[in-house]
Backbone bond lengths (Angstrom), bond angles and torsions (degrees), N, CA, C in turn:
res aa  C-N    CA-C-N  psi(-1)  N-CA   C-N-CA  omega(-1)  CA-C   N-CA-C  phi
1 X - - - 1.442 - - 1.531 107.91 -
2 X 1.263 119.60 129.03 1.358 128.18 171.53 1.821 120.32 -84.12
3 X 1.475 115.89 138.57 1.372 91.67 179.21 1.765 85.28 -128.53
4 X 1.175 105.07 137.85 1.768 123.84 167.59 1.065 118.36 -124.66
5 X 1.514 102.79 123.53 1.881 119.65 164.66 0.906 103.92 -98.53
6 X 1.515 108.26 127.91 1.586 103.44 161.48 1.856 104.37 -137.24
7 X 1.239 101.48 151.00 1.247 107.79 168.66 1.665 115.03 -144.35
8 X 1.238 103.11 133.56 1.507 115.64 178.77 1.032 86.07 74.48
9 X 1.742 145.13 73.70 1.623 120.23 132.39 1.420 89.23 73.94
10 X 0.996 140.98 22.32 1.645 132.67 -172.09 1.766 111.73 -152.08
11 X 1.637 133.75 127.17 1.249 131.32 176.15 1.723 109.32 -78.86
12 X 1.172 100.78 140.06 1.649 102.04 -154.52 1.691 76.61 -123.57
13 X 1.294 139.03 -33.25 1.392 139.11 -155.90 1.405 105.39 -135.08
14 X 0.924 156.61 -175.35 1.541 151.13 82.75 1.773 99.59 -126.37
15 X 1.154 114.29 160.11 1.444 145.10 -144.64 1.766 108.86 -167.61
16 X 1.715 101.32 127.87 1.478 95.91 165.53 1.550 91.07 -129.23
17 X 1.529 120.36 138.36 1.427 132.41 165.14 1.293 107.18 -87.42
18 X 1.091 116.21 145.05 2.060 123.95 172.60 1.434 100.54 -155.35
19 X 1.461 108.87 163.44 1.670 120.08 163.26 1.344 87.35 -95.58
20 X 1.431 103.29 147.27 1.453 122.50 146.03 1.821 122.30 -36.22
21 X 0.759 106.63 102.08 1.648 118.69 178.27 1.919 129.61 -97.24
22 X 1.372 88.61 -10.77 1.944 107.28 -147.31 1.495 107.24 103.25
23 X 1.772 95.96 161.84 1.199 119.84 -165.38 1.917 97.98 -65.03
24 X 1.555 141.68 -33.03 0.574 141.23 -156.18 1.514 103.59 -85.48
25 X 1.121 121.55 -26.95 1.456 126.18 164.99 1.339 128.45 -80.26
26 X 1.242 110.27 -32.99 1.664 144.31 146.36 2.067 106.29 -25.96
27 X 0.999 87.23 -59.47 2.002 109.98 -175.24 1.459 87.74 -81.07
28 X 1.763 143.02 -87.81 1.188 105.77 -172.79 1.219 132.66 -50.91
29 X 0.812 129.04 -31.17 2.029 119.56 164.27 1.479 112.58 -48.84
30 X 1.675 121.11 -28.47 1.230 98.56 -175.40 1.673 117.65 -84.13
31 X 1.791 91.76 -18.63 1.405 100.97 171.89 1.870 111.55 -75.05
32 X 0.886 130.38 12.29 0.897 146.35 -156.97 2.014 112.22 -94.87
33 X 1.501 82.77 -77.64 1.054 131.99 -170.80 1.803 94.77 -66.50
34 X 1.536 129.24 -32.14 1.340 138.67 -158.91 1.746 92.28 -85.03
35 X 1.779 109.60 -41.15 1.167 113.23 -140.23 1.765 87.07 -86.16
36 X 0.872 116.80 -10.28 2.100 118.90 -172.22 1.769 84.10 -86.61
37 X 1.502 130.56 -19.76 1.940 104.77 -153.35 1.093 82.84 -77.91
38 X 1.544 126.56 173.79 1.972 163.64 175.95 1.428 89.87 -108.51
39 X 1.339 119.70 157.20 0.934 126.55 142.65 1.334 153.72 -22.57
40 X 1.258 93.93 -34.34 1.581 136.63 158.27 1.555 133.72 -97.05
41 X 1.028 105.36 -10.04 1.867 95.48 173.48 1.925 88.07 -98.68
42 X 1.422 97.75 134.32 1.387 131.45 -165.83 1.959 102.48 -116.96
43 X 1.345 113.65 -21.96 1.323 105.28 172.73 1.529 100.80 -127.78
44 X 1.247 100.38 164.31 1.520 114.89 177.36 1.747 110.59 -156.57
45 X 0.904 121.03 162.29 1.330 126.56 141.37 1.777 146.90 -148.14
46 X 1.238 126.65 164.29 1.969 122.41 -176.00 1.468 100.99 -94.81
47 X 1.294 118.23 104.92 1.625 82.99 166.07 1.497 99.66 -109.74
48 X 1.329 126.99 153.21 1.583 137.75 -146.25 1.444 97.80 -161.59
49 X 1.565 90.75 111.36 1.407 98.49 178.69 1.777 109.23 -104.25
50 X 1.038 116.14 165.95 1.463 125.28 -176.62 1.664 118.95 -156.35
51 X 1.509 85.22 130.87 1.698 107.65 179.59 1.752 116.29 -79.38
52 X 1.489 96.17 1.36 1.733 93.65 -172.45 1.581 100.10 -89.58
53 X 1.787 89.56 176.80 2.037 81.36 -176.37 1.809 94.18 -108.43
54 X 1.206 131.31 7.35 1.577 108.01 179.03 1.732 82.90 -114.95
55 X 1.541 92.03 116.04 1.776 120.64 -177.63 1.834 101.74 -77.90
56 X 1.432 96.14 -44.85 1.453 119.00 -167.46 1.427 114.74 -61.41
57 X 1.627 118.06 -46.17 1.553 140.47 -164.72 1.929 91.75 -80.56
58 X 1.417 126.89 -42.23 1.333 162.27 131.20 1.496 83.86 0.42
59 X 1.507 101.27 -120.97 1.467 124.28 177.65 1.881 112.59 -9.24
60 X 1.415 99.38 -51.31 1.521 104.94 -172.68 1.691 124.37 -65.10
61 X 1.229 98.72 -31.20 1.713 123.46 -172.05 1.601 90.76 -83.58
62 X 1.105 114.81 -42.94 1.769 114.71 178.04 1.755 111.45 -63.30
63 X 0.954 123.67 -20.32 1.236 146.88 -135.36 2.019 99.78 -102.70
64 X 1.709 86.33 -69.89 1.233 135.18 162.00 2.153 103.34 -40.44
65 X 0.561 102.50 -37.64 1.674 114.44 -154.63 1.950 95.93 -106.53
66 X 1.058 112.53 -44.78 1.541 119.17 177.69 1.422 119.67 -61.89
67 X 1.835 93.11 -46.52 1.905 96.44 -173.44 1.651 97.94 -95.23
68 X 1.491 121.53 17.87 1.482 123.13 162.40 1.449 130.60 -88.31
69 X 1.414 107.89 -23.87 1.590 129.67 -178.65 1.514 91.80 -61.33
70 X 1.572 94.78 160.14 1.569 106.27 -176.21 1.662 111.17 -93.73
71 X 2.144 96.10 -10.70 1.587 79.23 -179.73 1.868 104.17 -92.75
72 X 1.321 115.09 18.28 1.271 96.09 179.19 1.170 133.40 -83.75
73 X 1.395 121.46 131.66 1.405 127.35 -179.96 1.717 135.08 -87.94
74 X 1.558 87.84 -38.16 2.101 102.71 169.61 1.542 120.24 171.36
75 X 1.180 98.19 114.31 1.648 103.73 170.65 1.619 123.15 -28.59
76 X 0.953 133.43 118.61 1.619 138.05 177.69 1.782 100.55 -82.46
77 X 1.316 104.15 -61.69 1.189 121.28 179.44 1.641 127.12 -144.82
78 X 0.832 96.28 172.48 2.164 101.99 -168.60 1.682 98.41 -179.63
79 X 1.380 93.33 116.87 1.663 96.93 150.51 1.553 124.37 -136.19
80 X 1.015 144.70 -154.25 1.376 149.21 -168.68 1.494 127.25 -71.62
81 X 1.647 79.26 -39.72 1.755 103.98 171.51 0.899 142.77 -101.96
82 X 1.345 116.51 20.74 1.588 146.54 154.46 1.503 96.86 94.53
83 X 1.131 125.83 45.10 1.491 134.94 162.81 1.475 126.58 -79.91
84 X 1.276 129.33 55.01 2.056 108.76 -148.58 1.383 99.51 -120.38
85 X 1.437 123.35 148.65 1.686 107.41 152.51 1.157 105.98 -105.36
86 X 1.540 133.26 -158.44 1.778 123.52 -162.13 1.971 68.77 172.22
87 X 1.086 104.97 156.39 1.339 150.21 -165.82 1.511 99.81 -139.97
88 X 1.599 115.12 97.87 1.370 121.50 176.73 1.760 113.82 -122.20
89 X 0.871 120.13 146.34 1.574 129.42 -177.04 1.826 108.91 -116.62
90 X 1.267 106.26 134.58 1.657 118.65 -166.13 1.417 92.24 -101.06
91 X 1.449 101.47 141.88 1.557 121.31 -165.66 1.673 94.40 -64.13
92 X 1.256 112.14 -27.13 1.780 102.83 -178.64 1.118 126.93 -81.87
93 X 1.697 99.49 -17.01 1.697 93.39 -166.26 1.866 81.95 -152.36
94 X 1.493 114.85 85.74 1.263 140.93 -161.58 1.847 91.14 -73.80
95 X 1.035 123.74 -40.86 1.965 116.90 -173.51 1.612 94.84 -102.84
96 X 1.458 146.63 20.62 1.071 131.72 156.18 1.527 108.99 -94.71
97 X 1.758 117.29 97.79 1.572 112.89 172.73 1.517 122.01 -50.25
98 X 1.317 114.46 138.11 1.434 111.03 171.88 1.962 98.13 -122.06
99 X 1.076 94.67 112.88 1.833 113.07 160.85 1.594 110.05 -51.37
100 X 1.283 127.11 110.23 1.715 122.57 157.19 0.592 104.69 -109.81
101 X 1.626 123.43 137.91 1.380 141.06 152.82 1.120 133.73 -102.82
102 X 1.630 122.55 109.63 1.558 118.02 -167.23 1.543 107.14 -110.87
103 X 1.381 114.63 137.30 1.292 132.76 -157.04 1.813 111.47 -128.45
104 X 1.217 131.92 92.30 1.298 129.49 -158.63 1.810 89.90 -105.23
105 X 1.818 97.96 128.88 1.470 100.30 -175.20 1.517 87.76 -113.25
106 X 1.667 107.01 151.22 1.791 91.24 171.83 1.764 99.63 -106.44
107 X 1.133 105.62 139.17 1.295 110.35 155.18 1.775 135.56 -85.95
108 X 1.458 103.88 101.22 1.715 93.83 169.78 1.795 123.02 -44.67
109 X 1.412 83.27 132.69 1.491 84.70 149.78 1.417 136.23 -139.24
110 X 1.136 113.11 129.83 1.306 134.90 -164.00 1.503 115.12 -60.20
């Protein structure tokens, strides 16, 4: 599911939601998520929720998969709990930074 803010004729947000699937589903979402930016939207973010119980092993494979893409340029941040930003560059427009933000929610299960 995609979520877009926009204000004034302009994307202020975009967002793709997914469950955790594997790292290979993990990577299409990011291709995903690349193929909705403009030229102009400069931030984005994944948020990826997950029904498993190791958040951490989770977090790492996400981690793993971000600083593997070819548009990546450099980790901002990364922690345990799937908190990271990444500094990514679009094959079209190689000096326009794009900010990702990946956000790992855990889901209980009952």
């Amino acid at each position: 599911m995609v979520i877009l803010v926009r204000v004034e004729n302009r994307n202020i947000f975009v967002g793709e939601c997914k469950f955790w699937d594997g790292p290979k589903k993990f990577n299409a979402a990011i291709d995903q998520l690349l193929g909705y930016l403009t030229w102009r939207d400069r931030r984005c973010a994944l948020l990826i929720f997950s029904r498993n119980k190791d958040t951490t092993s989770i977090a790492q494979k996400m981690h793993e998969v971000m600083t593997a893409r070819p548009e990546y340029r450099e980790t901002v941040a990364n922690d345990l709990e799937g908190r990271s930003r990444y500094h990514f560059a679009k094959p079209d427009d190689p000096d326009g930074p794009i900010l990702i933000t990946t956000l790992l929610f855990d889901i209980p299960i009952n």
